[in-house]
C-alpha positions as CSV (number, residue, x, y, z in Angstrom):
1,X,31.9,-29.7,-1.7
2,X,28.7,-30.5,0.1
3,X,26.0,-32.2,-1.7
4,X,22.2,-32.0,-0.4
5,X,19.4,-34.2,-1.4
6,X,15.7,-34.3,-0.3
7,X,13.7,-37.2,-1.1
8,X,9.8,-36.7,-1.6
9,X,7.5,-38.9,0.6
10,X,4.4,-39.3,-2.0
11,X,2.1,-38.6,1.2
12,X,4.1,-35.3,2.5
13,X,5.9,-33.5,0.5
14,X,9.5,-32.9,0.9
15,X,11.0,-35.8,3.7
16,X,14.8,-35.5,4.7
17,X,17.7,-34.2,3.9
18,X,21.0,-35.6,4.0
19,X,24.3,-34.4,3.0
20,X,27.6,-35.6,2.3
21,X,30.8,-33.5,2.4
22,X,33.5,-32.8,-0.2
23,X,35.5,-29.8,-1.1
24,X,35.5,-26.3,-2.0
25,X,32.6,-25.0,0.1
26,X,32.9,-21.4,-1.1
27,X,32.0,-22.4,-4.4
28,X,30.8,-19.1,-6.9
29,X,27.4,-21.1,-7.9
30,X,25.4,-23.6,-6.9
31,X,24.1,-26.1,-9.5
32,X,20.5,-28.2,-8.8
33,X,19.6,-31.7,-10.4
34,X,16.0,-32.3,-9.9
35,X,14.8,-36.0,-10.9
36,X,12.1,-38.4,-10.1
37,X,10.3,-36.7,-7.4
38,X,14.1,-35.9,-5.7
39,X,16.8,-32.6,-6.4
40,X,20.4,-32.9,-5.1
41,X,22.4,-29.7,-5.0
42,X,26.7,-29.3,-5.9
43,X,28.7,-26.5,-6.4
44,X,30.2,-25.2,-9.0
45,X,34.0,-24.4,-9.5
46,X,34.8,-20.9,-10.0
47,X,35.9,-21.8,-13.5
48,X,36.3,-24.0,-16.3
49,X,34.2,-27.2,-17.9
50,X,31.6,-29.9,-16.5
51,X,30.3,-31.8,-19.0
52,X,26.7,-33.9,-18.2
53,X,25.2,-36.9,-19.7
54,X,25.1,-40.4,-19.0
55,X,28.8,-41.5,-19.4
56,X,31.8,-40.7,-17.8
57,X,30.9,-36.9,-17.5
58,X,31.5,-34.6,-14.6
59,X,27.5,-34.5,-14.2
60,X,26.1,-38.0,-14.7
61,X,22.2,-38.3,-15.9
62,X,21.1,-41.6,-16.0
63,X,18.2,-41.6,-17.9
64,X,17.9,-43.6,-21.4
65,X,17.2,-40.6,-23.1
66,X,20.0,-38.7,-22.3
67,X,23.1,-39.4,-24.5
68,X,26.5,-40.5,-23.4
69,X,28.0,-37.1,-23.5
70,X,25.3,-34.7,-24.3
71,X,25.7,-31.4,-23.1
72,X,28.8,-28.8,-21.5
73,X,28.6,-26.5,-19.1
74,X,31.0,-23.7,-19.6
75,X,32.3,-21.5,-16.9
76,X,34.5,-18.4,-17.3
77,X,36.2,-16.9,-14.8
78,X,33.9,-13.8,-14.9
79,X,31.1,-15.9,-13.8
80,X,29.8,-16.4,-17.2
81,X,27.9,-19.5,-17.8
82,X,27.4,-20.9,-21.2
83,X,25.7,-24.3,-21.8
84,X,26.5,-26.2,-25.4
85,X,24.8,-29.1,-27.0
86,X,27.1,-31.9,-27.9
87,X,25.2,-33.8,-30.6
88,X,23.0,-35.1,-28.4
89,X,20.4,-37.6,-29.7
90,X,17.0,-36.0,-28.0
91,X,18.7,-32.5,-27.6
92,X,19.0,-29.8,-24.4
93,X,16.5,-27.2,-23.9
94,X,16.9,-23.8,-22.1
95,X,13.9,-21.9,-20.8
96,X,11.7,-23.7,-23.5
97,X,14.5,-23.0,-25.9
98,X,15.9,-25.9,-27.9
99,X,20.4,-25.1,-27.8
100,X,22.1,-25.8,-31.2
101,X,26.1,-26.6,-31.0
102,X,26.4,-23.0,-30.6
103,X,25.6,-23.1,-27.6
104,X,23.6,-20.2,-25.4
105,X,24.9,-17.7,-22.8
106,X,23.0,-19.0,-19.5
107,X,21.0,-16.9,-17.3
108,X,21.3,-17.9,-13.2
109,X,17.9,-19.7,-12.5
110,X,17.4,-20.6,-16.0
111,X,15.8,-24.4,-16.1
112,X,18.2,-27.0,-18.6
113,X,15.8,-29.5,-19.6
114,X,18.1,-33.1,-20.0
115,X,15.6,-35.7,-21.0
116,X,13.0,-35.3,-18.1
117,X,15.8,-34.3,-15.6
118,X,15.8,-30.6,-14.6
119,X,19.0,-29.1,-14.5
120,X,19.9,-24.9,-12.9
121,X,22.3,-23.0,-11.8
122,X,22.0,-20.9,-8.9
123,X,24.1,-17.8,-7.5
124,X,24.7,-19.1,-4.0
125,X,22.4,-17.9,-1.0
126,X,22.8,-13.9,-0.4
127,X,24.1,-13.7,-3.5
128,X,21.4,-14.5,-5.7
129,X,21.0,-12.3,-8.8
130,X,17.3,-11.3,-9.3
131,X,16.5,-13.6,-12.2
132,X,14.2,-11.7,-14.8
133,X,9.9,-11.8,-14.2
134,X,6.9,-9.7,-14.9
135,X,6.9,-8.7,-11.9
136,X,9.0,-8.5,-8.7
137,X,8.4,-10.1,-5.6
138,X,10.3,-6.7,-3.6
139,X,13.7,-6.2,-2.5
140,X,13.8,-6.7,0.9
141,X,15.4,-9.7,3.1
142,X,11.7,-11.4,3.4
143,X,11.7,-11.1,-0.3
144,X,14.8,-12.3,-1.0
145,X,14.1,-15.6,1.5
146,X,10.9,-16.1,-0.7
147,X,12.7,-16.1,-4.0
148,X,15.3,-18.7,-2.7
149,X,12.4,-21.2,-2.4
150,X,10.9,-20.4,-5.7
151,X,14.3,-20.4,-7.7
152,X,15.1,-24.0,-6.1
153,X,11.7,-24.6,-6.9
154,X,10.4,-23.6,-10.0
155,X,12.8,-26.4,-12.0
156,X,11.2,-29.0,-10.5
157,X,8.1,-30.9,-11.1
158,X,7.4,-30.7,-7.1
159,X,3.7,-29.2,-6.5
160,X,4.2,-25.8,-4.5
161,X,1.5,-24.4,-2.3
162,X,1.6,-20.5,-1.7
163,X,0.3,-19.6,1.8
164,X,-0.5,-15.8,2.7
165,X,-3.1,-13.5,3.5
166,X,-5.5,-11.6,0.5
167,X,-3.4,-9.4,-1.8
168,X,0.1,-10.4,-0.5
169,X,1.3,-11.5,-4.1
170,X,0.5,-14.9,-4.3
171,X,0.2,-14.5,-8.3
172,X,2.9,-13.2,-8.8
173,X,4.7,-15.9,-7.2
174,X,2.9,-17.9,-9.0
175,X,3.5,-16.5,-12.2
176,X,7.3,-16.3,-11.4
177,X,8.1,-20.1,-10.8
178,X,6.1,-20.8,-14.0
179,X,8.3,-18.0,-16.0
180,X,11.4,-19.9,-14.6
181,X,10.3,-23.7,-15.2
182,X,11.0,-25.7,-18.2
183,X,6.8,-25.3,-18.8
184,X,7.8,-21.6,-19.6
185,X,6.9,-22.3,-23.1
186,X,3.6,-23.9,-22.4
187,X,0.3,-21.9,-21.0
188,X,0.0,-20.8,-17.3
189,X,-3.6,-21.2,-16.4
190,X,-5.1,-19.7,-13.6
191,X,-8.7,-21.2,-12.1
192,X,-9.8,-19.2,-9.5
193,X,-12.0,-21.9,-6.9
194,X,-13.9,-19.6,-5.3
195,X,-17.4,-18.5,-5.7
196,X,-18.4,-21.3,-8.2
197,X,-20.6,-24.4,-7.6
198,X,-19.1,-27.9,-7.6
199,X,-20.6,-28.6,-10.5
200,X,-19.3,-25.5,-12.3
201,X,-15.8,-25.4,-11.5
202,X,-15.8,-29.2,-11.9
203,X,-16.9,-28.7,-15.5
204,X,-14.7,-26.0,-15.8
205,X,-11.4,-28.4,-14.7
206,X,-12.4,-31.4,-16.3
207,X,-14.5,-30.6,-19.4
208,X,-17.8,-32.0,-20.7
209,X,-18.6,-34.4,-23.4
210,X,-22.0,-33.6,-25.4
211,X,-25.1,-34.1,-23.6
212,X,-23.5,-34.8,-20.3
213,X,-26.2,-32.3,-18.9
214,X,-28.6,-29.8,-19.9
215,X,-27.2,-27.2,-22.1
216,X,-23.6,-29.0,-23.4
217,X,-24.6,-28.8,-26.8
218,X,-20.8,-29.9,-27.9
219,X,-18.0,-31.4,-26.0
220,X,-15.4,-29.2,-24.0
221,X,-12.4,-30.4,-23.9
222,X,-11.4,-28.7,-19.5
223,X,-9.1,-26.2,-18.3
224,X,-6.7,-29.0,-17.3
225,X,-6.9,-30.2,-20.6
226,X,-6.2,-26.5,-22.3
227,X,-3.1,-26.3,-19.7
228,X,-1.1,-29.4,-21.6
229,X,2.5,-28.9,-21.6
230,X,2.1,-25.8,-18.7
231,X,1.2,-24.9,-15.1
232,X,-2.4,-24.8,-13.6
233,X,-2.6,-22.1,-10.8
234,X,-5.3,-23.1,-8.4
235,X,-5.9,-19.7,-6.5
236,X,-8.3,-19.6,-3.5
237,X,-8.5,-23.9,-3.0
238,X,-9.3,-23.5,0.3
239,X,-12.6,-23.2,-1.3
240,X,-12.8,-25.8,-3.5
241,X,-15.8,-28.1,-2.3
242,X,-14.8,-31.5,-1.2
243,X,-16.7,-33.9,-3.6
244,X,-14.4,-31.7,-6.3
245,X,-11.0,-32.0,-4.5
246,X,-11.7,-35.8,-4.2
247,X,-11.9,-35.8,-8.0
248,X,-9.3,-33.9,-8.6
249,X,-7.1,-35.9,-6.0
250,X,-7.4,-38.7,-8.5
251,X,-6.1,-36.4,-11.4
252,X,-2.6,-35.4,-10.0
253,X,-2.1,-39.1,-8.3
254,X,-3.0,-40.5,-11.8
255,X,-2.4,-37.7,-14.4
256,X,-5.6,-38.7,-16.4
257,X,-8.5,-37.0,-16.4
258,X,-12.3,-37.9,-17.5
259,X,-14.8,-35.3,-18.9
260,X,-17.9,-35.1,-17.7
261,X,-19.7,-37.8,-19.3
262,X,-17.4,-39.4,-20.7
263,X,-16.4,-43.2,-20.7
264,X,-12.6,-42.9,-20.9
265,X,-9.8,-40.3,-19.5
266,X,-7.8,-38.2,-21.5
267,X,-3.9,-38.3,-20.2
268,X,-2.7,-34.7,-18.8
269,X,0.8,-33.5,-18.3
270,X,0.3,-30.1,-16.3
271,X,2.1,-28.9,-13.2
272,X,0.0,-27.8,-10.2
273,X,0.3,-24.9,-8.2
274,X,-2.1,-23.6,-5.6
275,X,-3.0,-20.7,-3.2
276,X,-4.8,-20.3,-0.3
277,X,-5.5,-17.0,2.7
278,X,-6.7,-20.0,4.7
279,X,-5.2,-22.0,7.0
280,X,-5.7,-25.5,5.5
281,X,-4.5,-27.3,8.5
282,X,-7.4,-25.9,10.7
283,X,-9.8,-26.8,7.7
284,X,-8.9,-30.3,7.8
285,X,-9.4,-30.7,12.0
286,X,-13.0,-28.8,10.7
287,X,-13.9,-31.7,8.1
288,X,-13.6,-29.0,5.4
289,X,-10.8,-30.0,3.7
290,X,-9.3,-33.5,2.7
291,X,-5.8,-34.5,4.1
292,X,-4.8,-36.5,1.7
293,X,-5.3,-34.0,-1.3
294,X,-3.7,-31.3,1.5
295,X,-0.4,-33.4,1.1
296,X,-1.0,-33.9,-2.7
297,X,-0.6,-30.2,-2.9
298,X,1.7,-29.4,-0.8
299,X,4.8,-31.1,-2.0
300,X,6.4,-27.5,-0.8
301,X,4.7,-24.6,1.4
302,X,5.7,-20.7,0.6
303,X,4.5,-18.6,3.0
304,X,4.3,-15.2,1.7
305,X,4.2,-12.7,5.0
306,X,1.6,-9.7,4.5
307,X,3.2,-6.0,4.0
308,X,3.0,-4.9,7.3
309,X,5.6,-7.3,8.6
310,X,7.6,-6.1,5.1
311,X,8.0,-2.4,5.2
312,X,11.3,-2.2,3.9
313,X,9.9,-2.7,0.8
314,X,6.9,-0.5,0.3
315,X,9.6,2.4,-1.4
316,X,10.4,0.2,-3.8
317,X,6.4,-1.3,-4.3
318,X,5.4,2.1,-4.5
319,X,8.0,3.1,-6.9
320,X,7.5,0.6,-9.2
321,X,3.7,1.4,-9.3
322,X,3.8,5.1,-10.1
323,X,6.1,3.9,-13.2
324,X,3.4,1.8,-14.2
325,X,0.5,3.9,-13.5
326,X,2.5,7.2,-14.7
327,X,3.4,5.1,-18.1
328,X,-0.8,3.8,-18.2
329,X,-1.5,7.3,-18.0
330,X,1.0,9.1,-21.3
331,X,2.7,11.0,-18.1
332,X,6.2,11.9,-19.0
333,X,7.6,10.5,-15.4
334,X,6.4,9.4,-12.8
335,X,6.1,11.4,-9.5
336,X,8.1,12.6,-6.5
337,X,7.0,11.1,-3.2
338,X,7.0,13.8,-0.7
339,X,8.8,12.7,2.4
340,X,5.9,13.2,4.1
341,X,3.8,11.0,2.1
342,X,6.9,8.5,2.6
343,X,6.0,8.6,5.8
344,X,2.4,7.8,5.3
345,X,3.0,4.8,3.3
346,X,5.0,3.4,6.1
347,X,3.2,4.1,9.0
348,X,-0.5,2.6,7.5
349,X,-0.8,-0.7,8.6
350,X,-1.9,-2.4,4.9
351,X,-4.9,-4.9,5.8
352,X,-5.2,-4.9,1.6
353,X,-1.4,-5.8,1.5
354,X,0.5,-5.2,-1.7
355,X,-3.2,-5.2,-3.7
356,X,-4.1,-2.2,-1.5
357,X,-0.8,-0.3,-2.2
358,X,-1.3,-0.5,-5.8
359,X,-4.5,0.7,-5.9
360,X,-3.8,3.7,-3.5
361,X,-0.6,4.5,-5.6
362,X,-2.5,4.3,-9.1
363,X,-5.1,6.6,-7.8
364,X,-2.4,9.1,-6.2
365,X,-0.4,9.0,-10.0
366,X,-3.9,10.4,-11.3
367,X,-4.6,12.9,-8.6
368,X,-1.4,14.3,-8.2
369,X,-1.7,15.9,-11.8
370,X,1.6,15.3,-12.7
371,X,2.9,17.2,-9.5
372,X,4.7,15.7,-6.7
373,X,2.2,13.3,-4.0
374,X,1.8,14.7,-1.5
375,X,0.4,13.5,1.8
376,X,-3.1,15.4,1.0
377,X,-3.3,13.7,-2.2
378,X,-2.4,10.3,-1.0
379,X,-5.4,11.0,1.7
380,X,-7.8,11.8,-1.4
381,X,-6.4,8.5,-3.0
382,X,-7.7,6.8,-0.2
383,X,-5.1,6.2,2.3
384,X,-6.5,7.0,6.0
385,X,-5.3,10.1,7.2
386,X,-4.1,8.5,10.6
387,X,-2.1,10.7,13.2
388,X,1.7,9.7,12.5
389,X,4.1,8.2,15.4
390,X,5.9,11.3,17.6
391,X,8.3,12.9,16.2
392,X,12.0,12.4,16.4
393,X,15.2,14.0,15.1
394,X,16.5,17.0,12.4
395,X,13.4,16.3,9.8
396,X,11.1,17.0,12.4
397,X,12.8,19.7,13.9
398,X,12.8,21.3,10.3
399,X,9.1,19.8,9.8
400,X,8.1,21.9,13.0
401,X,9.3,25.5,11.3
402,X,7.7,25.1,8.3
403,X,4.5,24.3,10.4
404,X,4.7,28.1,12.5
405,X,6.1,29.4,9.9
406,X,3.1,28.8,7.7
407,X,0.7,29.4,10.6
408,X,2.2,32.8,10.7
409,X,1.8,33.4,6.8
410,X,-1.8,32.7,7.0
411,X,-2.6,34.8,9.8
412,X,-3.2,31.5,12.1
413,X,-6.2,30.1,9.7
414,X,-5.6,25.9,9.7
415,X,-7.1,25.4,6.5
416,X,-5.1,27.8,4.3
417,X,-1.9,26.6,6.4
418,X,-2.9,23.0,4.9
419,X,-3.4,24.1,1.9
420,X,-0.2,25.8,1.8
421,X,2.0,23.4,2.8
422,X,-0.1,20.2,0.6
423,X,-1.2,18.7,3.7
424,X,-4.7,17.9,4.9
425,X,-6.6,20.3,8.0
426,X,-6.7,17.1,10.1
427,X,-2.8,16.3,9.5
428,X,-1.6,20.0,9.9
429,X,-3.7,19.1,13.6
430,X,-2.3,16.2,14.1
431,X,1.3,17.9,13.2
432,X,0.5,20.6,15.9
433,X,-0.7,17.8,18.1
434,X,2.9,16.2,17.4
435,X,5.0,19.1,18.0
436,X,2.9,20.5,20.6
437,X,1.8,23.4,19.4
438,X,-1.2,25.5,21.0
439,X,-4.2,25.8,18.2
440,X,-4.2,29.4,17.5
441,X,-6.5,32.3,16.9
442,X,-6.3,34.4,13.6
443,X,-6.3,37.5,15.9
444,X,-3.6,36.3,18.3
445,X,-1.4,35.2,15.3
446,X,-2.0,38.2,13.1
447,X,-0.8,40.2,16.2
C-alpha cells in the first residue's frame, strides 16, 4: 500500500509530497482523507470492512468531534461501496446528506463529511468512473486528466484556481467541484470581477451598512455573506482592482468580513474558487496583481487547454448540444451530423472554444429544420466556410463521385451542384480544388 500526503505551505499552495510504502498496490479504489489544510491518499482492499473514527479503527480521525467508532465503510466484492453510521455522537454526512444506521449506497467521488475531516473514495487513475454533474467536462484523455484534479480536489477545503483561455469551460469546472464538495448543499455563487468599479464589486462582496454612501438607504448584508455554508466562484479576477484584492486578501486569511461602513466583521465560512484567461504570473512582474493574494488563491492551479488542442472531444461537445438545443426547441430528436459537417467541426480552429461550439451548434439545431446538418447549414450557423485539409483515403475517393456525378446532373452549373448535394458554392469549389477537378462549362458538361 502506498500512502501520499501533500502538506499546504499557507504562502503557496500545495508544498511536497512524500510517500511511504506498504502493500497491495493494485488496490480497486483509492480512498482520500483531507484535514487541516493536508489530504493523504490509501487504497482500498478489493473487499470487505474499514471502519473510521477516532479509536482503534481501520481509518483513524482524530478530531474531538468524531466518535470512537463512528462510521463503516462497506466493500463488496462487486465494487459496491456502502458507508453506515455507527451511533455516532455529531453524525456522517454524504453529499450534504445526513446517513441514518441504514446506511447509504456510496457513489465514487462522493464527499463523507467526519467532523470537519473530508473523507472520498476514488476509482483509481484511468479507471475513474464519471461521477454525475450538470454538465460534462468531455471525454477525452485532456478531460479525463482535468477531472482527476477536480475529484481529489473538490473534498477539500483547498482554494482551486482555474486557468484557461475565454469559453474553455471554466464554469463548468467550477460548478462541478462545488456539486462534488461537502458545500453541495449550500449556494454556489458566482461574482463575475470584471467590468465593475472598485467600489461596486467591493459593495457587491462585502455588503453595505445604511448610509455608508449615497443611495444605501438600508443595510446589505454582501455576496460573501449570502454564500454561507457554499462556494464563491470568482470568474475573471484577473480583473479585480488591487485596492479590492487587498481587502479581500484579509477575508480568506481571516474569514471575517466588514460591510461597508460598518464598525465590526461578520464571520464567513465560504470556499473560494477563482478563474482567470490571464496569466497572473505576468500581471504580478506588471504591478497589476498582488503576489500574496496570487498564492492565497491558488492553493491548486487547473489549467483547462482551449478546444483546439482537444479535438477528440468536439463529437461528443457537439452531440451533447444538439440534445439540448433539439430538447429547447420541442424537436423529437436531435439531428444527424453529416460526415461532412463532422469534418467541419474538426478542422475550424475554435478561437471561441467550447462557448463558440455551442453557439454554432444551437443555431445549426434551428436551421437545419429538423433535417440532418449539413456542411451548408453549419456555414449559415456561422461556422467559416474554410477550404478543408487534402484529401486522403476511401471517403474521399467516394466524396469525389458524388462531386462529378452531380456536376453531371446539373449540366455543369456550381450552384445547383451545391444545392444538390447540401453543400455551399464556395465548398463544392473548394472540393473541386481538392480533388482536382477542372471548373466546368454547362456547354461542355451537357455535351
Amino acid at each position: 500500500m502506498e500512502h501520499e500526503r501533500k502538506t499546504e505551505d499557507p504562502a503557496a499552495g500545495l508544498e511536497s509530497t512524500e510517500r511511504v510504502s506498504s502493500a497491495s498496490p493494485s488496490a480497486p479504489h483509492l480512498l482520500i482523507v483531507a484535514a487541516d489544510g493536508t489530504w493523504t491518499s490509501r487504497p482500498l482492499p478489493a473487499g470487505g470492512v474499514l471502519t473510521i473514527g477516532r479509536g482503534e479503527v481501520d481509518v483513524r480521525v482524530d478530531e474531538r468531534a468524531v466518535s470512537r467508532l463512528h462510521a463503516r465503510l462497506e466493500i463488496a466484492g462487486s465494487g459496491e461501496l456502502r458507508l453506515i453510521d455507527l451511533g455516532s455522537a455529531n453524525g456522517t454526512v454524504v453529499g450534504g446528506r445526513l446517513v441514518r444506521s441504514a446506511g447509504v449506497t456510496l457513489h465514487p467521488g462522493e464527499p463523507i463529511l467526519v467532523g470537519r475531516t473530508v473523507l472520498s473514495v476514488h476509482a483509481p487513475a484511468g479507471e475513474r468512473a464519471a461521477e454525475p454533474a450538470p454538465r460534462p467536462l468531455g471525454t477525452g484523455p485532456v478531460a479525463a486528466s482535468v477531472g482527476d484534479l477536480v475529484a481529489r480536489a473538490a473534498p477539500t477545503l483547498i482554494s482551486v484556481l482555474l486557468l484557461g483561455e475565454t469559453g474553455v469551460g471554466k464554469d463548468v469546472v467550477a460548478e462541478r467541484i462545488h456539486r462534488l464538495s461537502t458545500r453541495a448543499a449550500g449556494p454556489l455563487v458566482r461574482v463575475n470581477c470584471a467590468g465593475l468599479s472598485a467600489a461596486l464589486l467591493e459593495s457587491d462582496l462585502f455588503g453595505h451598512e445604511k448610509g455608508a454612501f449615497t443611495g444605501a438607504t438600508s443595510a446589505k448584508p454582501g455576496l460573501l455573506e449570502a454564500a454561507a455554508g457554499g462556494t464563491v466562484f470568482l470568474d475573471e479576477i484577473g480583473e479585480m482592482p488591487l485596492e479590492v484584492q487587498a481587502k479581500l486578501l484579509l477575508v480568506i486569511e481571516q474569514r471575517v468580513v466588514r460591510r461597508v461602513g460598518a464598525t465590526r466583521g461578520t464571520p464567513i465560512d465560504v470556499r473560494f474558487l477563482s478563474a482567470t484567461h490571464r496569466d497572473l504570473e505576468a500581471e504580478i512582474r506588471r504591478d497589476r496583481f498582488r503576489t500574496d493574494f496570487y498564492y492565497r488563491i491558488n492553493g491548486l492551479a487547473i489549467h483547462i487547454p482551449p478546444l483546439r488542442e482537444r479535438r477528440d472531444e468536439i463529437d461528443g461537445l457537439a452531440a451533447l448540444f444538439a440534445d439540448e438545443a433539439a430538447a429547447g426547441l420541442r424537436r423529437p430528436r436531435p439531428p444527424a451530423f453529416e460526415p461532412d459537417a463532422r469534418a467541419r467541426l474538426h478542422h475550424h480552429d475554435w478561437p471561441g472554444n467550447v462557448r463558440e461550439l455551442r453557439r454554432v451548434i444551437e443555431r445549426a439545431v434551428l436551421f437545419a429544420d429538423g433535417g440532418a446538418v449539413t456542411s451548408r447549414v453549419l456555414f449559415a450557423a456561422g461556422l467559416p466556410d474554410h477550404p478543408l485539409p487534402a484529401p486522403t483515403g476511401a471517403p474521399d475517393d467516394d466524396r469525389r463521385a458524388r462531386l462529378v456525378a452531380a456536376l453531371a446532373a446539373c449540366g455543369g452549373n456550381q450552384s445547383r451542384a451545391a444545392r444538390l448535394l447540401g453543400i455551399s458554392r464556395n465548398t463544392l469549389i473548394a472540393w473541386m480544388r481538392r480533388f482536382d477537378l477542372a471548373r466546368p462549362r454547362a456547354r461542355e458538361v451537357a455535351r
